[in-house]
C-alpha positions as YAML, in Angstrom:
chain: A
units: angstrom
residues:
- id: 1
  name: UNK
  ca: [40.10, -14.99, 16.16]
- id: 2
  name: UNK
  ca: [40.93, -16.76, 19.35]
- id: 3
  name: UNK
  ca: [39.23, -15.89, 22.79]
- id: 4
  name: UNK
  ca: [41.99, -14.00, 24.01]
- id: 5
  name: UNK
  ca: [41.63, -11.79, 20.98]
- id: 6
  name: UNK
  ca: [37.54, -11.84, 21.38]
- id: 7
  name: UNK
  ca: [38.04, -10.80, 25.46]
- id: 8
  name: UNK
  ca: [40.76, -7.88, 24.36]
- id: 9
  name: UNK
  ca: [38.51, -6.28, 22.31]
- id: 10
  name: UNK
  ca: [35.38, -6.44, 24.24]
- id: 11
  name: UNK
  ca: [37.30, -4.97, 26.56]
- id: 12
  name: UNK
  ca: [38.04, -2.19, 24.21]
- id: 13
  name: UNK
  ca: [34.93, -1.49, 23.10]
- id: 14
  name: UNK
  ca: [33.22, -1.53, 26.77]
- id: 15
  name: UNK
  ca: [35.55, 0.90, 27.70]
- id: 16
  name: UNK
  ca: [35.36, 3.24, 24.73]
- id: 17
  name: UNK
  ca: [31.42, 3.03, 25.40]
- id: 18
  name: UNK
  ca: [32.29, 3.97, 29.24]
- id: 19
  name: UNK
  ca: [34.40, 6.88, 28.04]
- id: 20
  name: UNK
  ca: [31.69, 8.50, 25.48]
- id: 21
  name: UNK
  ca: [29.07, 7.78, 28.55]
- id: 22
  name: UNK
  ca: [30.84, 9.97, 30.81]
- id: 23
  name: UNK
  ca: [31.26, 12.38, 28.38]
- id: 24
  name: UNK
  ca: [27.85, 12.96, 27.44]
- id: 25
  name: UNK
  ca: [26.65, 13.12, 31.45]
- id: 26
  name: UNK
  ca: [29.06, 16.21, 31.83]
- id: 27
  name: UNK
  ca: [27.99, 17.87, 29.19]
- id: 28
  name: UNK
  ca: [24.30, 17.66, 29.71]
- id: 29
  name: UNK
  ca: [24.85, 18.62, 33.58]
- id: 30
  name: UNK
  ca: [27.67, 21.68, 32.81]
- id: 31
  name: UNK
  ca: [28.70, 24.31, 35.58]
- id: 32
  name: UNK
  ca: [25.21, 26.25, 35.25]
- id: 33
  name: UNK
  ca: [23.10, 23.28, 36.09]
- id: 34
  name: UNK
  ca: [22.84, 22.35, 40.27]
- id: 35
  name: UNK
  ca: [20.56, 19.30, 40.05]
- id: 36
  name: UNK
  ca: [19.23, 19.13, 44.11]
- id: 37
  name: UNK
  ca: [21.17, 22.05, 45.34]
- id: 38
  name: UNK
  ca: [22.36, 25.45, 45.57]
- id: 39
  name: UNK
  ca: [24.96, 28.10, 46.61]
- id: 40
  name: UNK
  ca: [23.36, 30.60, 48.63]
- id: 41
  name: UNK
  ca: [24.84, 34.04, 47.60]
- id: 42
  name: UNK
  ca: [22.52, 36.86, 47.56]
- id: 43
  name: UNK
  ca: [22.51, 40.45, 48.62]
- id: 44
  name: UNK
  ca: [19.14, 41.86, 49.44]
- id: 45
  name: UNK
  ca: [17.55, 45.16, 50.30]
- id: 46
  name: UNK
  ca: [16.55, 45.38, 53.86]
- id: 47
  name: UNK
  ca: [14.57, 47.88, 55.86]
- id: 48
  name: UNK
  ca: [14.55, 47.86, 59.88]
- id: 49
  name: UNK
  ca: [11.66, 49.37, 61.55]
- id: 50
  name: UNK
  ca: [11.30, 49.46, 65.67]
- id: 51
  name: UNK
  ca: [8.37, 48.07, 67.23]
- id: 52
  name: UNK
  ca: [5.04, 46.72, 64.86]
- id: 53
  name: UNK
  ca: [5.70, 43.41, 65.89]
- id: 54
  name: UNK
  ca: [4.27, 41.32, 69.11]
- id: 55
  name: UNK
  ca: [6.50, 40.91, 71.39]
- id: 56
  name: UNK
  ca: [6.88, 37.98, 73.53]
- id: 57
  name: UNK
  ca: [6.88, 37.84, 77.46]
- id: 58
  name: UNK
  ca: [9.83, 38.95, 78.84]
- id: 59
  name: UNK
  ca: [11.21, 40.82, 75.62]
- id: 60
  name: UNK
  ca: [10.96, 44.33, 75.18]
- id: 61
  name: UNK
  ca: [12.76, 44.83, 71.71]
- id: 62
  name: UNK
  ca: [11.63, 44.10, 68.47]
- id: 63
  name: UNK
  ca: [11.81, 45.16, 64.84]
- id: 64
  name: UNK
  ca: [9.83, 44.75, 61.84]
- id: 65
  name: UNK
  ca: [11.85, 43.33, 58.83]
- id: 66
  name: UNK
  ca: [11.13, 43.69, 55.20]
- id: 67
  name: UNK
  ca: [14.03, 41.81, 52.45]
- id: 68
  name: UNK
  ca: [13.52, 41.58, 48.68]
- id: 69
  name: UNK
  ca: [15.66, 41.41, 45.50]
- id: 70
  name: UNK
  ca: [16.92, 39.47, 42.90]
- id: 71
  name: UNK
  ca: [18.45, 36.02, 44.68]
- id: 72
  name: UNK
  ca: [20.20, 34.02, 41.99]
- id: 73
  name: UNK
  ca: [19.68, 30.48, 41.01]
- id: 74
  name: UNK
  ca: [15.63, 30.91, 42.56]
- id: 75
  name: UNK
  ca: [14.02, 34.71, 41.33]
- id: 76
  name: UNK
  ca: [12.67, 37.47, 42.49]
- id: 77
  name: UNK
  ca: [12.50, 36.77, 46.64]
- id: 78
  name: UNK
  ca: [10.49, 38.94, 49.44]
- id: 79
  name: UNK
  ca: [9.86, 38.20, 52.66]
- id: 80
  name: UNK
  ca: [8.64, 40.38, 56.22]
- id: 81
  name: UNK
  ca: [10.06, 39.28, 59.61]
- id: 82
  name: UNK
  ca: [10.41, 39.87, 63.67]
- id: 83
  name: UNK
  ca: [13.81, 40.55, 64.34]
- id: 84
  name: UNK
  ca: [13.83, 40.17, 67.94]
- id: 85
  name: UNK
  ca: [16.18, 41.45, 70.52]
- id: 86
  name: UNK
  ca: [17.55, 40.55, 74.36]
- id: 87
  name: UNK
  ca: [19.35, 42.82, 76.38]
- id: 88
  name: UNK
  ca: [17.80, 42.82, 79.86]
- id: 89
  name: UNK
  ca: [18.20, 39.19, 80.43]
- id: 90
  name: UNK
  ca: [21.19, 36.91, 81.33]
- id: 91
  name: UNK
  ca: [23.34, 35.00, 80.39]
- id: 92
  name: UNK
  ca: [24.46, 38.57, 78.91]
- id: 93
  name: UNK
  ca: [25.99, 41.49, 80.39]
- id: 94
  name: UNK
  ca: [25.05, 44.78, 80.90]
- id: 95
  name: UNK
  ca: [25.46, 46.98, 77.99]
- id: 96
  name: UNK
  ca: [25.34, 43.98, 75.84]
- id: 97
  name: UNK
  ca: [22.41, 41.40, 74.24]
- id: 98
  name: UNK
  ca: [21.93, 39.44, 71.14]
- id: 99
  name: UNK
  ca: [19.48, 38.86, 68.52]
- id: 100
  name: UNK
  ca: [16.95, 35.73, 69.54]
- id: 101
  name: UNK
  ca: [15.74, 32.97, 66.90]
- id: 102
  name: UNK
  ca: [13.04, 33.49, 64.84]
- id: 103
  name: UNK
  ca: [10.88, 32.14, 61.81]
- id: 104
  name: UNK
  ca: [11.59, 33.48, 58.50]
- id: 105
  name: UNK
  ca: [9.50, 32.87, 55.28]
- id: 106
  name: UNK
  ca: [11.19, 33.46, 51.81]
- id: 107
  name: UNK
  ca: [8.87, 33.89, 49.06]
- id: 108
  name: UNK
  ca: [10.12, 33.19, 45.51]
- id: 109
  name: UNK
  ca: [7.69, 35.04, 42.86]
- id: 110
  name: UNK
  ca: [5.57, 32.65, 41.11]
- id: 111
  name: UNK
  ca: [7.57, 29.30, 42.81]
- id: 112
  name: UNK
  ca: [7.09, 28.72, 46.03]
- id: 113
  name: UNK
  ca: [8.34, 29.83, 49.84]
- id: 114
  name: UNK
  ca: [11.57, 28.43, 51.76]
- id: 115
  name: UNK
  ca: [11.15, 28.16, 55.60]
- id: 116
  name: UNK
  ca: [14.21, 28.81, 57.76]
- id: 117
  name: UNK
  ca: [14.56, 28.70, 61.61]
- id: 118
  name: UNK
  ca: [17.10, 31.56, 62.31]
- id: 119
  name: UNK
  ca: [19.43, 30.99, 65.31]
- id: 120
  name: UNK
  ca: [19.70, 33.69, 68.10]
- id: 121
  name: UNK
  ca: [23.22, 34.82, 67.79]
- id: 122
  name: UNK
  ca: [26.27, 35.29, 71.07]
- id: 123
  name: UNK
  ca: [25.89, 37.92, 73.45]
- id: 124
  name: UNK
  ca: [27.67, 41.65, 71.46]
- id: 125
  name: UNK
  ca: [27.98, 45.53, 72.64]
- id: 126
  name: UNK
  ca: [24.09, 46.74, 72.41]
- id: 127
  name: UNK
  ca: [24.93, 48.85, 69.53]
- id: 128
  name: UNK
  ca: [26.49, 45.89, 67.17]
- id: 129
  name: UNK
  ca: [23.16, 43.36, 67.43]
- id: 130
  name: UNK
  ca: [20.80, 44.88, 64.97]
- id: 131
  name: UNK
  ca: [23.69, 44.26, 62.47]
- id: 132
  name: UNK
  ca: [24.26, 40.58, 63.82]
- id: 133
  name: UNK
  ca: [25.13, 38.16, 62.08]
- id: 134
  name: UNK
  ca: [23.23, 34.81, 62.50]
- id: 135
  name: UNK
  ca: [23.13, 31.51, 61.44]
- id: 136
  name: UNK
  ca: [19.82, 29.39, 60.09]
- id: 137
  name: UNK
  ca: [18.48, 26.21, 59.08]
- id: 138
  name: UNK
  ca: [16.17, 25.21, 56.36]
- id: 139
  name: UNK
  ca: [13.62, 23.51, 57.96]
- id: 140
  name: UNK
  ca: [11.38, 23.12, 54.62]
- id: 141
  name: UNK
  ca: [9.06, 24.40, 52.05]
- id: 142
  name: UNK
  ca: [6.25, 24.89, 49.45]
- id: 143
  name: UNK
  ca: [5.76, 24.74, 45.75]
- id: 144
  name: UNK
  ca: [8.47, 24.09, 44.05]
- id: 145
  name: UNK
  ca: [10.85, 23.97, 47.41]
- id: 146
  name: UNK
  ca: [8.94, 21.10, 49.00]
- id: 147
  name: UNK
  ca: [10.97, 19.16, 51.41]
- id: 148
  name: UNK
  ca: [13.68, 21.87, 51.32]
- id: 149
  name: UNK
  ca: [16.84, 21.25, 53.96]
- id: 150
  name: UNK
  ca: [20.24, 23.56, 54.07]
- id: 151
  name: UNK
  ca: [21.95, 26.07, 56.43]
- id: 152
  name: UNK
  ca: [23.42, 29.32, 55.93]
- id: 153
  name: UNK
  ca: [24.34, 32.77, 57.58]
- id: 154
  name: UNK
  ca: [22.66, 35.89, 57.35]
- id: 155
  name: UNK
  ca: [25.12, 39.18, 57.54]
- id: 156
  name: UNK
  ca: [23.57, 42.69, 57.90]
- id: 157
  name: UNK
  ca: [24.51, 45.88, 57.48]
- id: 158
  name: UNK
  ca: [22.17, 48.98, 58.39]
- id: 159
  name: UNK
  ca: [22.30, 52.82, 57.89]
- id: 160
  name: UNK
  ca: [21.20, 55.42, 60.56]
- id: 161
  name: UNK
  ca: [17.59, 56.10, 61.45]
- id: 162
  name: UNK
  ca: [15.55, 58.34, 59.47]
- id: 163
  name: UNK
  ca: [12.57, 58.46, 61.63]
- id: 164
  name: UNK
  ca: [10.65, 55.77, 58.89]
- id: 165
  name: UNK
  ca: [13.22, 53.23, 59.49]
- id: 166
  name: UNK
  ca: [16.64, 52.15, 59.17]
- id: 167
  name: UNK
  ca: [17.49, 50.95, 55.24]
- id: 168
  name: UNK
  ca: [20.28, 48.44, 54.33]
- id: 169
  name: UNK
  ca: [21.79, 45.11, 52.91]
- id: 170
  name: UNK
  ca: [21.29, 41.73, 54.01]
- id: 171
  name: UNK
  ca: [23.49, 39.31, 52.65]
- id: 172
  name: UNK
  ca: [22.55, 34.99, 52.42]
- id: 173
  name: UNK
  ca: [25.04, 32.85, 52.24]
- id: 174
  name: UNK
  ca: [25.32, 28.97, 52.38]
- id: 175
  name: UNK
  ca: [23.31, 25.96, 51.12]
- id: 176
  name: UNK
  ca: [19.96, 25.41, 49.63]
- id: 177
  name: UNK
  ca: [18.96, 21.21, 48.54]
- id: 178
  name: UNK
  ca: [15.60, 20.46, 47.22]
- id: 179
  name: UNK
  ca: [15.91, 16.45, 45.63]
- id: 180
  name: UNK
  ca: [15.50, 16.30, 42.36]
- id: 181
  name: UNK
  ca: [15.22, 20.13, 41.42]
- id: 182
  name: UNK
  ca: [17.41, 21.42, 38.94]
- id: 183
  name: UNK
  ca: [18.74, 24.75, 39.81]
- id: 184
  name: UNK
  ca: [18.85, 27.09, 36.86]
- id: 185
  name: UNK
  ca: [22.01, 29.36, 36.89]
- id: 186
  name: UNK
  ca: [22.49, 30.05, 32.96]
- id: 187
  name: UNK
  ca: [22.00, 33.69, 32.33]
- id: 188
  name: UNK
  ca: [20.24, 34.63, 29.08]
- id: 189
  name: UNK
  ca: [22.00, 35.32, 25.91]
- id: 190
  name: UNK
  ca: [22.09, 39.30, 24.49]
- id: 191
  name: UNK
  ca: [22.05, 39.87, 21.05]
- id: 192
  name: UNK
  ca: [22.60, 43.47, 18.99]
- id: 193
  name: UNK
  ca: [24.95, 44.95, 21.60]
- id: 194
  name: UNK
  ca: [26.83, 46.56, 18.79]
- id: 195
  name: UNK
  ca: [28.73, 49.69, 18.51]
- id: 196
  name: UNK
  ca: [27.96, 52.27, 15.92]
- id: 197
  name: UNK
  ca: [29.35, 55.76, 14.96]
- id: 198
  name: UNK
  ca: [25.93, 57.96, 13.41]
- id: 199
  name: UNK
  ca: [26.06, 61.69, 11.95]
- id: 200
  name: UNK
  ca: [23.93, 64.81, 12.96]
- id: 201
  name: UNK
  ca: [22.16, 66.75, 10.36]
- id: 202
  name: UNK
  ca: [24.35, 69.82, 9.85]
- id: 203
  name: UNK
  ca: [24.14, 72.46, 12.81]
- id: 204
  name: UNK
  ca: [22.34, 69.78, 15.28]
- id: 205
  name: UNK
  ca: [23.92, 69.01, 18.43]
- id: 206
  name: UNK
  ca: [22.30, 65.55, 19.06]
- id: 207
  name: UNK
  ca: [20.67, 62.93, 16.90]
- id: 208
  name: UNK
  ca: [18.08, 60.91, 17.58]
- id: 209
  name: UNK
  ca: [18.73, 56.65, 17.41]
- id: 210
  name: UNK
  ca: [17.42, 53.53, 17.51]
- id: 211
  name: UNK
  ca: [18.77, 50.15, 17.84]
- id: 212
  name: UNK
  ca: [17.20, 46.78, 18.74]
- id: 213
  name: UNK
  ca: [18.57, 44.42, 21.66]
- id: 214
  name: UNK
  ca: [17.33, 41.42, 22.51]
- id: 215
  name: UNK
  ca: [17.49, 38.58, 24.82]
- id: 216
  name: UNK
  ca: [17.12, 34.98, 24.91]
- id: 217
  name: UNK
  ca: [17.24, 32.16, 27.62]
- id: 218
  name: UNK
  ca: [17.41, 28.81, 27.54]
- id: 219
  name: UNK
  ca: [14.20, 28.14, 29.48]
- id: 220
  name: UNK
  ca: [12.20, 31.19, 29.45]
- id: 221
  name: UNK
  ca: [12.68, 31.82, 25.53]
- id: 222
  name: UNK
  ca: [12.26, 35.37, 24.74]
- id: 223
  name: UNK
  ca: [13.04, 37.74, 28.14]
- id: 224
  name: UNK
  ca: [13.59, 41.59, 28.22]
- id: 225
  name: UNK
  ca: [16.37, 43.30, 27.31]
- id: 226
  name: UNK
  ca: [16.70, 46.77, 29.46]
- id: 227
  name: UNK
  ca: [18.79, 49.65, 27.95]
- id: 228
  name: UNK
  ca: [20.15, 52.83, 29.25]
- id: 229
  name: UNK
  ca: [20.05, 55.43, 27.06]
- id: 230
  name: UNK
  ca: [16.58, 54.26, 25.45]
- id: 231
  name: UNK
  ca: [16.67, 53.51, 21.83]
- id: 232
  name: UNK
  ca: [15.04, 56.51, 20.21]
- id: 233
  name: UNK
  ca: [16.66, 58.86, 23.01]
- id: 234
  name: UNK
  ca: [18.46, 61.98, 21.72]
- id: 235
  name: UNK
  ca: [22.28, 61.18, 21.90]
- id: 236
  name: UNK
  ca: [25.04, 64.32, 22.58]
- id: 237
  name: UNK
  ca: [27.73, 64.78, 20.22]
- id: 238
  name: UNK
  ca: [30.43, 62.33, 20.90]
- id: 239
  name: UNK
  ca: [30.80, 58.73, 22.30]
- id: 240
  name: UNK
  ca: [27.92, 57.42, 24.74]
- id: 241
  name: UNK
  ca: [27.70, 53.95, 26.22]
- id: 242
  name: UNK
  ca: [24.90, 51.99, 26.37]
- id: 243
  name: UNK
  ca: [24.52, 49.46, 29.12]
- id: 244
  name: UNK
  ca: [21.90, 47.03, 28.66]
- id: 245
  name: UNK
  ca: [20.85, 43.93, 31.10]
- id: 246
  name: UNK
  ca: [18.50, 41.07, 30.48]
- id: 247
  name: UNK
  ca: [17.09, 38.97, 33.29]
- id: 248
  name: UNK
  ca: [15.57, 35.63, 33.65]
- id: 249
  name: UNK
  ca: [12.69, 33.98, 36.17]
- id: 250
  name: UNK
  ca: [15.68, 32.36, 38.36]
- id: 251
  name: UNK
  ca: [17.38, 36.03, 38.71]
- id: 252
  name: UNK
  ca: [20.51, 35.00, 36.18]
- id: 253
  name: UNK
  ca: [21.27, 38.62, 34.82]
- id: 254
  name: UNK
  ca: [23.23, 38.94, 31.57]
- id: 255
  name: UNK
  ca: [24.58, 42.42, 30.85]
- id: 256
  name: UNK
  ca: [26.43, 44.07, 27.97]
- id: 257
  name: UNK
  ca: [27.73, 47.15, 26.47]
- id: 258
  name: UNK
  ca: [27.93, 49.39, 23.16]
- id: 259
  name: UNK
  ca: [29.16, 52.89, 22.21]
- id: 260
  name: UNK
  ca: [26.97, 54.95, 20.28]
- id: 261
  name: UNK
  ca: [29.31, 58.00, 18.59]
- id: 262
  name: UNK
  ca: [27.59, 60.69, 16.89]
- id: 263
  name: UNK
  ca: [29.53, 62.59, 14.49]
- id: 264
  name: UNK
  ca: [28.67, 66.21, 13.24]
- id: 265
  name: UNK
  ca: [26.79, 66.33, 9.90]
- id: 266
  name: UNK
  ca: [28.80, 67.40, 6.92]
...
């Protein structure tokens, strides 16, 4: 073979090696796994509270913030905060103000916390800023977000006061990056979601029925699988659905469906 031939196919070969290389790296990383970093998409419960918070000189607004819920890609999040409010001072006008800057610490269950440094927001009508939107900056963390960075918006929306407190939704969106953490966003797998048709005993209504679902993840193994109707509940004549949702530690929920139809006995 002469060293043309020798230089063609080592050329070949390196570049079928390449190929199977680059294969195997996009398989192993996949669209569920964000090594070092995060979309931010969350919607959280929220409850608004006046006063219980210190208030700075030369502010005389303030409200006591309380957040948790399921935030996918980290868990189970909570966190209590001092939404604080301007609307005697300039640069604003009367009848408006804005929402000033403020600490917030996210807690993940069982992970760590994520410090953010929330912006205060433009000067808006006096009635619009306790539903301001804001913008913040990851300025760090614990546990398992050590040397956290990212920015984001927060986006509120509140209901009217019920004398304990105003309840609502507050939505994060943006960017989370932690080096060398690998974001879990693969939602477990739910097995025995399967449709059945079962009889009564003659001149009975409703039957009683069992079925098992279950639910596996890739990294927690074995999680819950949550069912509405129960197994062993009492099921009308007729076709029922069952809804059933599993959920991992990193707040992936799977979900999935059956119809039970019972049948008068014969």
């Amino acid at each position: 073979m002469s060293s043309q031939q020798l230089h063609r196919l080592w050329v070949v070969v390196v570049g079928v090696a390449l190929f199977a290389t680059g294969t195997s790296a996009a398989a192993v990383s996949g669209p569920d796994r964000t090594n070092g970093s995060l979309a931010l998409n969350a919607s959280l419960t929220l409850t608004s509270r006046l006063g219980g918070c210190p208030l700075p000189p030369g502010i005389e607004n303030c409200a006591e913030r309380e957040i948790s819920g399921r935030f996918p890609g980290l868990g189970v999040v909570s966190s209590t905060y001092a939404f604080y409010v301007d609307n005697v001072s300039p640069p604003c006008e009367t009848g408006f103000g804005k929402a000033l800057s403020y600490p917030i610490r996210l807690t993940v269950v069982a992970k760590g916390d994520i410090d953010l440094a929330v912006a205060a927001g433009p000067c808006v009508e006096e009635q619009s800023i306790r539903v301001q939107t804001q913008s913040f900056t990851v300025t760090g963390g614990t546990g398992a977000y050590a040397g956290a960075t990212g920015s984001g918006s927060l986006t509120r929306v509140l209901g009217e006061d019920t004398g304990s407190g105003r309840a609502g939704r507050e939505t994060w969106a943006g960017t989370l990056t932690v080096p060398g953490l690998d974001f879990d966003l693969t939602a477990p797998t739910v097995s025995g979601a399967t449709s059945r048709t079962v009889r009564t005993r003659r001149g009975v209504k409703r039957a009683r029925v069992t079925y098992q679902v279950t639910a596996r993840d890739d990294r927690d193994g074995v999680v819950q699988a949550t069912c509405a109707p129960r197994s062993g509940s009492r099921f009308r004549l007729g076709r029922t659905r069952v809804t059933c949702e599993a959920v991992d530690s990193s707040a992936n929920a799977a979900r999935a469906s059956f119809t039970i139809n019972v049948k008068k006995g014969r």
